[in-house]
Every structure is written in C-alpha cells, then in structure tokens.
N, C-alpha and C positions, 0 to 999 in steps of 0.2 A: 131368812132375810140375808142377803148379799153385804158382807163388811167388805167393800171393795177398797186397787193401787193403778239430754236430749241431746246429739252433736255430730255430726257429718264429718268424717276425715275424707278422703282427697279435696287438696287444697287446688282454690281456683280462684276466678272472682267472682262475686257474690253481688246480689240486687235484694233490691227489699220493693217492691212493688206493690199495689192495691189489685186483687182482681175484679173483675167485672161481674161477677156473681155475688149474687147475694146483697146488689145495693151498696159494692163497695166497703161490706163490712169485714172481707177476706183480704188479708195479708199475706204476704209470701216472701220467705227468704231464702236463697238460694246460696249453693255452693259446689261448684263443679256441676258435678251430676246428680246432687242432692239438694231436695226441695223441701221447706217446713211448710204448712198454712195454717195461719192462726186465724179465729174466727172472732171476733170480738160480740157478735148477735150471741153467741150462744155460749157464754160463760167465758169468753176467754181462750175457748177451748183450742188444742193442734189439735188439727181435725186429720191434717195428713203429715205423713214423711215417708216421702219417696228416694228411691233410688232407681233414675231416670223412671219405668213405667211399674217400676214391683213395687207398693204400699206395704208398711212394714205397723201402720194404724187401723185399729176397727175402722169399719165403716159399713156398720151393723145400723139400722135402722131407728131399733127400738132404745128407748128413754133410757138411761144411763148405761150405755153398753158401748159407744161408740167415742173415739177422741182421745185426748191425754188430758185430765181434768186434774184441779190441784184443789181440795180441803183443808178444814182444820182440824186438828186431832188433842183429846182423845174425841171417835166418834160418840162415847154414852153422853156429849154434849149436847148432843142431837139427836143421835141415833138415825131415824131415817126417815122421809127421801134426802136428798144431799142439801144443804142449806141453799135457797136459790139462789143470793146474792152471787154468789159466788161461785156455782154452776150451772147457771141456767139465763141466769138475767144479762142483759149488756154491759160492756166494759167500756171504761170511756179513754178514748185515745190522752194520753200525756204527752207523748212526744214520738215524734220520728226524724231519727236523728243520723240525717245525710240518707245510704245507704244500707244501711250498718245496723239500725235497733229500732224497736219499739217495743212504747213504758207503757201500758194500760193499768184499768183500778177501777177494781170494783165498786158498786154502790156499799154502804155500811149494812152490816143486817143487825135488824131491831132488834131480833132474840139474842145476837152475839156482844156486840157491842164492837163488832171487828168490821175491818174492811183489808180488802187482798188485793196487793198489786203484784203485776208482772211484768218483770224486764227483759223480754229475748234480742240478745244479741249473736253476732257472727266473732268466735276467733279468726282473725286475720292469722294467726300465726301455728295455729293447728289444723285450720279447718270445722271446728266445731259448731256448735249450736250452745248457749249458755243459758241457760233460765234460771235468773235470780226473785225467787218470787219472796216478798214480803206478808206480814199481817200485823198491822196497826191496830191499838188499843185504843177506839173510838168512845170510851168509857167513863166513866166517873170513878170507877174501884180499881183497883188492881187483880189479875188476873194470870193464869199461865197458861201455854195454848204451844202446840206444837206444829210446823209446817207438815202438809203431805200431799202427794205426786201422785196420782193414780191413775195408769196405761193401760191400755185393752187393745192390744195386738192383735193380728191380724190374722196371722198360718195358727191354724189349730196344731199343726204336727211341728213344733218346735221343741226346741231343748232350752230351757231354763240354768242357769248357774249363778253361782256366788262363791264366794272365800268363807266356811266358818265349818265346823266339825258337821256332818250329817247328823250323828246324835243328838246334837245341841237345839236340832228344826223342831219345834214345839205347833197345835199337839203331833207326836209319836204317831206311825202308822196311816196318818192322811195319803201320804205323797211317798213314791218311793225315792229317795235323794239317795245315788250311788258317791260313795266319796275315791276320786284322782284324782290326780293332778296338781293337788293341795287344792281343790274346790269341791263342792257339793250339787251333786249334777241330778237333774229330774227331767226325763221324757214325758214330756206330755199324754194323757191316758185317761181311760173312760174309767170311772167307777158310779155303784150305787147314789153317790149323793155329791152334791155339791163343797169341794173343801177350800178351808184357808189356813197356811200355816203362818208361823213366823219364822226370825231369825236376827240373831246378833253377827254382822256380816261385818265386813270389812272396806263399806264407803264404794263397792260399786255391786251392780247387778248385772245380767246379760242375758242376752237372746239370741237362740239362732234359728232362724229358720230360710228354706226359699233361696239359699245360695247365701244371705246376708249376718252380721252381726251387729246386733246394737247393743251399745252399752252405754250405760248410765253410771256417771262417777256423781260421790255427794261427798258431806260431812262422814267421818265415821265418828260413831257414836260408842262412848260406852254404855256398861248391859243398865246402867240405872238413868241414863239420859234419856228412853223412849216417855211419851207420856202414859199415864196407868194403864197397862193392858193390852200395851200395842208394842212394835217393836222398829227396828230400823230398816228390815227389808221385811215385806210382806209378798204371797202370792194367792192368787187365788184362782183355782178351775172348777169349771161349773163340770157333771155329771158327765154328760158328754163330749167336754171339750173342745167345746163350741165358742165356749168364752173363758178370755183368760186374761188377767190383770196383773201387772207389775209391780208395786206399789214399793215408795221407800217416803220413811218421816226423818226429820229433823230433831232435835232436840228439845222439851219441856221445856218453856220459857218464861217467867215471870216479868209483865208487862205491866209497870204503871200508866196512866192516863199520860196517852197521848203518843208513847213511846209505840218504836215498833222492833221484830227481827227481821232478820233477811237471812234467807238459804239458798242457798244453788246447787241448780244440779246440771251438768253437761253429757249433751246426748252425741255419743259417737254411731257413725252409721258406715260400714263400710264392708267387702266383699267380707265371707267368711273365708280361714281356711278349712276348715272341716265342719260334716254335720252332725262329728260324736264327738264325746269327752273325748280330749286331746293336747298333749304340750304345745301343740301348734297354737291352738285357741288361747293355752295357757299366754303362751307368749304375746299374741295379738294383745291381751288383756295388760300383760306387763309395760311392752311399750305407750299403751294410751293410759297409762295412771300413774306410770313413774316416768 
C-alpha cells in the first residue's frame, strides 16, 4: 500500500484569475513566467505549476497519483484511501483577496473530527508562492494531529535533495542518497519494489529536473516533533519510477476544541543551475532560505 508526500522566484507581476474550465472551479496565480492552478472540485488540489510551458506537477490520470495534496498525519489514523474531506471532495471559497490570495476550507470529516483550510498567497517581494495550510479541532476532545504536503512530480529522471547526514535516511538501503555538498542527494531509479524513506532534514527539500528547480522551504523540526512514525521530509518512488512523491509534515500538535495550527510551506520554482549534485545548486538553495 502507497504511504504517500510551493513558490516561483522571478519576480514579476502577478494575477490571480478563475479559469474557464472545470465550471470555474480552477484558480490561477501567476508570477512572471510562473503559473500555480488550484482546483477547489477536487480537494483543493495544485493540479499545476508551470514554468511558462514545462510542468513540474503529475498530471497522471489515475486516483491519487496526480497534483499537490495536503493530509493529516500520523497516517495509522486512517491508513488508507486518503480521507475524502479533504482530498477529494470540494473546498469552499473564503476569500479572494484583490489579486494576491485565496483562503479555501474544507468540509469537516466525521471519522476525524478536523477540517483543513488553505491559504495560497503571492510574495510580492520574493516572487514566491506561500501555502499556509491549517487543521481545526472540530471536536469535542482534545486531540493531536500533524500537518502534511504530499507532491507527485512530474520528470521521472530527477534528482531529489535535502540537508541531513545520508546515514541518518531511515529504512537503510531503499534509496541510494550520495552525501556532497553538505546535502543528501538521490537519482531517481528503477528497483524491485515500491520504496519510502524518511529523514530529519533541515526545513527544505528540492528537485531538479527538465532544466528547473523547485524547492520547498517549511518549519524545521526537531527529531521528536514528527508525529509517531513519520518524519519531516518523506520520499517515495514506485518500482519503476513512474511515480514519485515529495512529502514534508509539520510538527505533532495538541489541539483542544475548537482550536487550530497553521504550517507553511513556500514553493520556489526557478531555472536550475545544474542537473547533478553541485555547489552551484548548493548555493541556489542558500540564497532562497537565507
């Protein structure tokens, strides 16, 4: 079974528009030469993010394999398929605010007792994409619950990275992670089976593939902050490499009625310098987090 896992630098000016598809359930934010679409029909989901005509999102057909979806964690809360509120069913518009954002939010789900909102906004002054997603304690009891982000990219032949020791990728032997540069670097590759590892990272992840770079900055967390079983960056590739998920969680939160948190994560999207482990990329990485 599949335990599956935002922001645009060149600065420009930016629109936030409805498209014509889909019954005007499709949103669009723009920035320069980069494009978000958020779908509100079908969980909320970024179904794309382009730079000008190269998609750097699945957009794979079949039932959770396509978009950028957000869960609750840990999964043994559910386990599986993904809870529909909040993957599948409709989000209901909050606000659209000027050019610049919109707030949507989920229905509550009955088995959780939670409901997920989402707020994408434009940095005006990086260029970015920002998604601050929440989960409300629509309950009667107290409870704790973790945010998580889960991306299905697009180039099968990308390079994955993060900041934390190769050793420390738990389980050992799934994934080959070369460690330079002070990151931990995995070429995308076919094996027998299906894997997923983890990792105590350092609050961003990244991708390269197709000429581009995207990287996602979040919370960093420390190693007892994930919730049971799970961790702060996650990846996962299927057998043949067909499909491949990004994932990063938030911190274990203890949520009385009524209360909620809020996590963000900012998606950078911008040319690569290079398509191998590199100081160059190092450095890309440097400028967009410090």
């Amino acid at each position: 079974m599949k335990n599956l896992l935002l922001t645009a630098a060149l600065l420009a000016g930016f629109a936030l528009t409805a498209s014509a598809a889909d019954d005007n359930d499709q949103y669009q934010l723009k920035t320069g030469d980069i494009a978000m679409t958020i779908d509100i029909s079908r969980g909320g989901k970024i179904l794309s993010l382009k730079h000008q005509d190269r998609e750097v999102i699945s957009q794979s057909r079949f039932p959770e394999s396509f978009g950028s979806t957000f869960w609750t964690s840990p999964q043994k809360e559910w386990n599986w398929p993904p809870v529909a509120e909040f993957d599948k069913q409709p989000y209901r518009v909050d606000q659209r605010q000027g050019t610049s954002r919109l707030v949507i939010t989920s229905p509550v789900s009955e088995r959780l007792g939670l409901s997920v909102g989402k707020d994408f906004s434009v940095d005006e002054a990086t260029g970015a994409f920002v998604a601050t997603y929440s989960i409300k304690n629509e309950g009667t009891s107290a409870r704790k619950v973790a945010p998580w982000e889960i991306t299905r990219v697009a180039n099968a032949d990308g390079l994955i990275f993060f900041s934390c020791p190769a050793d420390s990728i738990w389980p050992s032997g799934l994934m080959t992670f070369q460690p330079a540069f002070g990151a931990s670097w995995y070429t995308t590759d076919q094996a027998p089976q299906n894997r997923k590892v983890n990792a105590d990272a350092e609050g961003w992840l990244a991708y390269t593939a197709g000429g581009l770079l995207l990287v996602k900055a979040f919370q960093n967390l420390a190693a007892d902050e994930p919730a049971p079983g799970e961790a702060e960056v996650q990846v996962y590739v299927n057998r043949g490499k067909t499909y491949i998920e990004l994932e990063s969680q938030g911190a274990y939160t203890l949520l009385q009625p009524g209360q909620q948190l809020h996590w963000t994560v900012t998606w950078h999207l911008l040319p690569a310098a290079s398509s191998a482990p590199s100081e160059a990329l190092m450095n890309q990485i440097a400028h967009i987090i410090h």
